[in-house]
N, C-alpha and C positions, 0 to 999 in steps of 0.2 A: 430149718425144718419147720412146717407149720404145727403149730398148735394141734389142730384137728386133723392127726392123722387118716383117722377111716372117712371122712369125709371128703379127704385129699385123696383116700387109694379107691373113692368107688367109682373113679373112670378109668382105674387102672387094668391091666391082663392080671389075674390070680395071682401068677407066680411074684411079680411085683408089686402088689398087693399086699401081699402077706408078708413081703421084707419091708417093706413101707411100716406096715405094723408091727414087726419084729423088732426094728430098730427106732420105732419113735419110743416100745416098753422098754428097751435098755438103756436110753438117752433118759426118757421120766425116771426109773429107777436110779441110776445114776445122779443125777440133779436132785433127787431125793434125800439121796443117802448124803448128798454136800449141804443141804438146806438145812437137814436134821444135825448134822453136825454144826453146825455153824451157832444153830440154836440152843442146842445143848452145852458151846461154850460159854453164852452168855450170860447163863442162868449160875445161881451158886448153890445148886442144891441137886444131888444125885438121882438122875432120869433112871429108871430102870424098863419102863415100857410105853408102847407107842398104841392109842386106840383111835382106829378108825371108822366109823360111820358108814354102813354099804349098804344100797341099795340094792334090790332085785334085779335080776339079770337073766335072762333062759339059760337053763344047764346042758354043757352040750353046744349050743348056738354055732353053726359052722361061719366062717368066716362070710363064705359064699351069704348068704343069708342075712349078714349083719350089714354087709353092702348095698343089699338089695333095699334094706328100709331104711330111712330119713333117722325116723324115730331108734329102730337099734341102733345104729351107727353112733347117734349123740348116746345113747345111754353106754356103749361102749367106750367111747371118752370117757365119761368121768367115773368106768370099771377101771379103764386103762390107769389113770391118776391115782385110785384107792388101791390097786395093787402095790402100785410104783412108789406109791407111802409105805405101805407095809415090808415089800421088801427093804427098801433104803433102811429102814428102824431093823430091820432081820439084819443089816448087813454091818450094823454098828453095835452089834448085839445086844440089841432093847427087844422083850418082847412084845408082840406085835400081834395086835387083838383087833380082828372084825368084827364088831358088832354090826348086827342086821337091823336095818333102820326100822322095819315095820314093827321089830320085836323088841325094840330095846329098853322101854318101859317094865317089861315083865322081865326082860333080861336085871333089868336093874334094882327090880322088886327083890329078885333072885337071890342077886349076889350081895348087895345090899341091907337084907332081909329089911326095908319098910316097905310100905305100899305105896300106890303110885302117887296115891293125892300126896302123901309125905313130901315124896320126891318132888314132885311138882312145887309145893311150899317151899322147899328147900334152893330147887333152882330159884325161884323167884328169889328168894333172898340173896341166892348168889349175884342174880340179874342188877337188883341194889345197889349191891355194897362195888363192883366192879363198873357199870354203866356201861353206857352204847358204846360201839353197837353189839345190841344183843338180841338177834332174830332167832328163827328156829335152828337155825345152823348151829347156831354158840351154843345154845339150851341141849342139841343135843351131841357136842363136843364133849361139853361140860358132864354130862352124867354116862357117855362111853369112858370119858376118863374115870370118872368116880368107878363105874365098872371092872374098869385095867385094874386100879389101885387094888379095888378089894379082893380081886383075883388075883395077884400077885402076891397077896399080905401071907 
């Protein structure tokens, strides 16, 4: 199966379209939940939750619709991926925490209680002591985890 399902079902008929899609989210969740496990035995110290990072996405969005655009279509892939994390960690019984990417600064402020420059000082030091590669992606793994954790405590 390719990689980019909805991209692969938008010269499809509906009805196989939508199994196309059906079945690439239970093969990602699946492969999820063996990835997370896999990683979980490597480590020596007790995982209890899983945070993932999610962007925007239209609420609603009919499938019809997500086919019809280039750009929905790809934003749909990597909904389809964030889900497929979350279940897999729901399926190993880790809980499994969305943080929304636009907000996760004040989310962090939040649960955290420092403020954002704090946190920011803080990642960087994480950035430091850890090394490359550390782009925006790591910076904000790193503080949805910190998130999970204090939400969990």
């Amino acid at each position: 199966m390719r990689k980019n399902a909805y991209q692969a079902a938008r010269g499809l008929e509906p009805t196989a379209a939508a199994n196309l899609v059906k079945a690439a989210e239970r093969i990602a969740a699946a492969q999820a939940a063996v990835a997370l496990e896999q990683a979980l035995q490597e480590v020596d110290t007790v995982v209890r939750s899983c945070a993932v990072v999610v962007g925007e996405f239209p609420a609603g969005a009919r499938l019809e619709s997500i086919l019809a655009s280039h750009a929905l279509a790809h934003a749909a892939e990597g909904r389809l991926y964030q889900r497929a994390l979350l279940q897999g960690a729901e399926s190993l019984g880790l809980d499994a925490e969305a943080i929304p990417k636009r907000s996760i600064w004040e989310e962090g402020e939040s649960a955290l209680g420092v403020t954002q420059d704090e946190l920011k000082h803080r990642i960087d030091d994480l950035r430091r002591e850890i090394g490359p590669p550390w782009a925006e992606d790591q910076k904000l793994a790193a503080l949805a985890a910190w998130i999970a954790l204090a939400r969990s405590s």
